[in-house]
N, CA, C and O of each residue as an XYZ file, in Angstrom:
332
protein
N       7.989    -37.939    -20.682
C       8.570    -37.416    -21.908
C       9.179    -36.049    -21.615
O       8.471    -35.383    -20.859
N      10.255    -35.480    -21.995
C      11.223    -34.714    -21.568
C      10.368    -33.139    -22.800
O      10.010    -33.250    -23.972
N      10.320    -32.070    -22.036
C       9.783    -30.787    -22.485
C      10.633    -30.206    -23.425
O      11.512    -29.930    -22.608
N      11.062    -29.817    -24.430
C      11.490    -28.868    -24.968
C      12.451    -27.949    -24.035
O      11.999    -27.349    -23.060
N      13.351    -27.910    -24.289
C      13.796    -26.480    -23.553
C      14.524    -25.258    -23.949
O      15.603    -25.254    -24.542
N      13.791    -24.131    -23.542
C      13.910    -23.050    -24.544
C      15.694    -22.446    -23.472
O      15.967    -22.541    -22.275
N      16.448    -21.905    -24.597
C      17.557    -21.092    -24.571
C      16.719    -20.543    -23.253
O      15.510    -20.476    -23.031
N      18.158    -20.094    -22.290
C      18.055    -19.182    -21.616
C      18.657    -17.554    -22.070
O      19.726    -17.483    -22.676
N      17.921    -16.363    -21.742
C      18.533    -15.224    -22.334
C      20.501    -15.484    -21.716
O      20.934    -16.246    -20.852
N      21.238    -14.492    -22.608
C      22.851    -14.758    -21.571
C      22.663    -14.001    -20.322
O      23.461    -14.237    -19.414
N      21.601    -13.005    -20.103
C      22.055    -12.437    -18.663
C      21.869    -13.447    -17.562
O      22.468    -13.393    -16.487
N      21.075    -14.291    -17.874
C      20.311    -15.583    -17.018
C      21.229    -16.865    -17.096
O      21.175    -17.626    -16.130
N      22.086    -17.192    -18.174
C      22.564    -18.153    -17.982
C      23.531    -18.190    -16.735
O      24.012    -17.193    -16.197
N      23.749    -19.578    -16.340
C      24.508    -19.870    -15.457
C      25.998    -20.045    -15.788
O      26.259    -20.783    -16.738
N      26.919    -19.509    -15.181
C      28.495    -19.650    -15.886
C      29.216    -20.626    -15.443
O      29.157    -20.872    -14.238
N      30.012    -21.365    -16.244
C      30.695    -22.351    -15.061
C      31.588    -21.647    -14.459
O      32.379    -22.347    -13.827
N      31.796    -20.403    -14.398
C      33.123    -19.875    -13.467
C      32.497    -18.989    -12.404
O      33.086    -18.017    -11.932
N      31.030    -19.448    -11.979
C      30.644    -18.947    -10.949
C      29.700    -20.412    -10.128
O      28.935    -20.425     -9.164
N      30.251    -21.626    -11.132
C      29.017    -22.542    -10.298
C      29.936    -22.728     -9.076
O      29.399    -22.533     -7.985
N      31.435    -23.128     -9.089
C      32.277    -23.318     -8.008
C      31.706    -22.537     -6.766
O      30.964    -23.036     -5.920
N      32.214    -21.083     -6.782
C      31.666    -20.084     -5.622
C      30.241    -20.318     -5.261
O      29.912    -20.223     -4.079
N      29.045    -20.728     -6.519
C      27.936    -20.813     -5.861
C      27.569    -22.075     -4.826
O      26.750    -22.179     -3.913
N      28.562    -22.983     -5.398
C      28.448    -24.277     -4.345
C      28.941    -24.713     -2.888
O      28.597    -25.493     -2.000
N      30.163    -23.561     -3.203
C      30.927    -22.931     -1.881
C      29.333    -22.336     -0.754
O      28.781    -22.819      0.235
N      29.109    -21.138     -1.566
C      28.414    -20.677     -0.996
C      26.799    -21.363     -0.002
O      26.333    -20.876      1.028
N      26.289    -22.570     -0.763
C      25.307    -22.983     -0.166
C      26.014    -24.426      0.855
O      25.426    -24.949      1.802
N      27.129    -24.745      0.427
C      27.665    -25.674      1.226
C      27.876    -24.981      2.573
O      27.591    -25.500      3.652
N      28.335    -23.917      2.432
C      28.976    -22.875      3.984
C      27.442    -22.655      4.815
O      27.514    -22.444      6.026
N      26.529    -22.688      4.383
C      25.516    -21.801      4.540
C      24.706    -23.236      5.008
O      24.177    -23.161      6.117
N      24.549    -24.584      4.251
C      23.611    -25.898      4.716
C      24.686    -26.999      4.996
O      24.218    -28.027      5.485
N      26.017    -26.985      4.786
C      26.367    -28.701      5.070
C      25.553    -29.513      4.002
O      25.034    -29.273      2.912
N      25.678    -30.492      4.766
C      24.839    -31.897      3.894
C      23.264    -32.008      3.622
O      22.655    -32.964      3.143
N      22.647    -30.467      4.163
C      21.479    -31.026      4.190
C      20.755    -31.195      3.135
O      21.170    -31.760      2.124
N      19.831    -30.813      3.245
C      18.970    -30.774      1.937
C      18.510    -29.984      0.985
O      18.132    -30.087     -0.182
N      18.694    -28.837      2.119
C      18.397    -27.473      1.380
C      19.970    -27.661      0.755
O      20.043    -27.072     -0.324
N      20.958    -28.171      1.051
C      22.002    -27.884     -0.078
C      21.562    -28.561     -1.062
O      21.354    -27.959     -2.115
N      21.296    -30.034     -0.976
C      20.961    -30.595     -2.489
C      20.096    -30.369     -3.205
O      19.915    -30.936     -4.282
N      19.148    -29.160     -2.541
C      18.105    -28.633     -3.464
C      18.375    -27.743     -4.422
O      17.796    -27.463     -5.472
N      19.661    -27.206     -3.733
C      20.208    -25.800     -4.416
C      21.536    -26.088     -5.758
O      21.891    -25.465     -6.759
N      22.025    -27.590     -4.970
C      22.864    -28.852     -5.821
C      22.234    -28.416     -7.582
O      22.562    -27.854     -8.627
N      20.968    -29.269     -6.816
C      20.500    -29.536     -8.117
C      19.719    -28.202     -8.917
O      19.551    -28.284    -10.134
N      19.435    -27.449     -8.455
C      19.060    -25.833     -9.070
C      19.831    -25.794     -9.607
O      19.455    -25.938    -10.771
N      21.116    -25.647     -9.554
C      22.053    -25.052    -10.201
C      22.902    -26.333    -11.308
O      24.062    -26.176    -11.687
N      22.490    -26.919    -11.489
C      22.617    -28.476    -12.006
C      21.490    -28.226    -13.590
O      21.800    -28.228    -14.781
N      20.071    -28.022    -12.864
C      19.147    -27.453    -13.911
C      19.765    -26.664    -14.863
O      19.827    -26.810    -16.084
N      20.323    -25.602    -13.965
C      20.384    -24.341    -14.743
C      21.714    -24.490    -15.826
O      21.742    -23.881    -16.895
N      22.772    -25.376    -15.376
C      23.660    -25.413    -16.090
C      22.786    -26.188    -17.109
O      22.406    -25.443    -18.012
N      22.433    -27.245    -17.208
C      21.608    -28.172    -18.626
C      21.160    -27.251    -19.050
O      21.427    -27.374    -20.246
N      20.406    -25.957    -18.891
C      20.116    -25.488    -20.226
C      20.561    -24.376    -20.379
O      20.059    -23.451    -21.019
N      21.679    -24.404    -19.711
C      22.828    -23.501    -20.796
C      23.749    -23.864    -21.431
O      24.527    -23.109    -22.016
N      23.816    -25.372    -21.410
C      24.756    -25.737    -21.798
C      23.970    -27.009    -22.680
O      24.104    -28.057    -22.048
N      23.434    -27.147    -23.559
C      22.471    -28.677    -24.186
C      23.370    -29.427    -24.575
O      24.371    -29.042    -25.179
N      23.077    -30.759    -24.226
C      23.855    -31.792    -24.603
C      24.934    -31.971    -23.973
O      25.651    -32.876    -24.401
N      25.510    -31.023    -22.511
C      26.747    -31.476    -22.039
C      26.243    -32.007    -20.746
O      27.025    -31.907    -19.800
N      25.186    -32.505    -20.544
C      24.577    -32.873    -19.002
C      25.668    -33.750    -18.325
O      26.307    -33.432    -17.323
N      25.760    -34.713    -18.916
C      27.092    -35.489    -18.660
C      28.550    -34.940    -17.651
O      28.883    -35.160    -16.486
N      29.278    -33.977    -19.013
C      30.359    -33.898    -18.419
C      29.825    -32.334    -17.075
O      30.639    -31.686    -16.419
N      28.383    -32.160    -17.057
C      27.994    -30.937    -16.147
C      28.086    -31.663    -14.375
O      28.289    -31.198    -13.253
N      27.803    -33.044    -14.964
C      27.352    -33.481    -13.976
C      28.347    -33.874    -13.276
O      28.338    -33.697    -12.058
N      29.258    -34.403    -13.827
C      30.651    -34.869    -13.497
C      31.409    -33.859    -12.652
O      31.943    -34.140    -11.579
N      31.414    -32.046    -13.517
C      32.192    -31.259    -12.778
C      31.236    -31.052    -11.463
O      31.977    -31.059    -10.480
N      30.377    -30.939    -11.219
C      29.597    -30.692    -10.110
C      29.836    -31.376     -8.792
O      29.917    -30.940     -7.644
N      29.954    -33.022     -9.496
C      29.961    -34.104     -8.687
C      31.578    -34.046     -7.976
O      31.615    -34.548     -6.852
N      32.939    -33.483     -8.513
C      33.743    -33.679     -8.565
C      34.037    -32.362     -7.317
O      34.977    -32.432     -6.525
N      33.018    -31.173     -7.345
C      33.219    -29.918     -6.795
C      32.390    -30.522     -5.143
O      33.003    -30.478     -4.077
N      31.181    -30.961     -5.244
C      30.803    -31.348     -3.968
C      32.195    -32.279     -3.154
O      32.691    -32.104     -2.041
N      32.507    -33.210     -4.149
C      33.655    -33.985     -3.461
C      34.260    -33.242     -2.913
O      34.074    -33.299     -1.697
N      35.195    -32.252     -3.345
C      36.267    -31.075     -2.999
C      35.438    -30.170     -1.398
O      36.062    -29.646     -0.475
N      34.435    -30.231     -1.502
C      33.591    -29.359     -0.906
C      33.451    -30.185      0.658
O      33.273    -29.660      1.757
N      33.578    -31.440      0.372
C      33.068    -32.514      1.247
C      31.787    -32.672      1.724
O      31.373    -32.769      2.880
N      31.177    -32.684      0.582
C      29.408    -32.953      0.880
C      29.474    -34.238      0.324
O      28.790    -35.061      0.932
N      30.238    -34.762     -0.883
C      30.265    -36.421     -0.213
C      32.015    -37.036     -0.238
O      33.112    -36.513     -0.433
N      31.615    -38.139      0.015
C      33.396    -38.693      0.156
C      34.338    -39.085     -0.837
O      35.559    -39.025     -0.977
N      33.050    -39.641     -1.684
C      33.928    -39.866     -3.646
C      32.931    -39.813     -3.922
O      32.018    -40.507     -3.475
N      32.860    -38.923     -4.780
C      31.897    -38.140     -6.494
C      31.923    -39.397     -7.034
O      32.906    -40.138     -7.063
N      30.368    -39.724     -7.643
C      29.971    -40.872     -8.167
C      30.112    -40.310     -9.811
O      29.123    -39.778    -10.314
N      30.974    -40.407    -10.355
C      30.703    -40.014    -12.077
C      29.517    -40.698    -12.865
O      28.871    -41.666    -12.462
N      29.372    -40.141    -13.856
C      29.025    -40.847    -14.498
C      29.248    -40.918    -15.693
O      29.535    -39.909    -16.338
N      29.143    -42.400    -16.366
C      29.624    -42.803    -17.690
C      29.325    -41.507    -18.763
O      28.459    -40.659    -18.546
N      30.194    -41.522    -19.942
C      29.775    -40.508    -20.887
C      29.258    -42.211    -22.341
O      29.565    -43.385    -22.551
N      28.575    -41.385    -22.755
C      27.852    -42.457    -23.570
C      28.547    -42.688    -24.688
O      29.336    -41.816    -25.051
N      28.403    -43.918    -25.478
C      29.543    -43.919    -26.606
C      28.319    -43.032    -28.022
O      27.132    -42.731    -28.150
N      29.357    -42.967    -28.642
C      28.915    -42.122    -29.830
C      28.392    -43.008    -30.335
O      27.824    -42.855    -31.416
């Protein structure tokens, strides 16, 4: 069962105009490994709760930035749900 999740303060939130550079940054730093997809998904977290209810299209830009990044070969999207 999924926790509650409380607002993050704004100094803490995550921006999307810094997730790009941050993904740059751990891609330059791990490649494919694991410690990148650990850090993938940290920053994956952090966008969901700054952003509620857009997990979807969060996931999509992320998925779309590793592509660009070449940590994988085609970004797997995923469906947005019907209303």
């Amino acid at each position: 069962m999924p926790h509650p999740s409380r607002p993050l303060p704004p100094a803490r939130r995550c921006s999307l105009a810094d997730v790009g550079e941050r993904l740059r940054t751990q891609y330059a730093r791990h490649q494919r490994s694991a410690s990148f997809w650990n850090a993938y998904q940290a920053i994956q977290d952090e966008l969901a709760e700054s952003f509620p209810g857009q997990r979807v299209e969060l996931c999509n830009l992320m998925a779309e930035i590793a592509q660009r990044l070449g940590a994988v070969e085609q970004a797997q999207l995923v469906d947005t749900p019907p209303l």
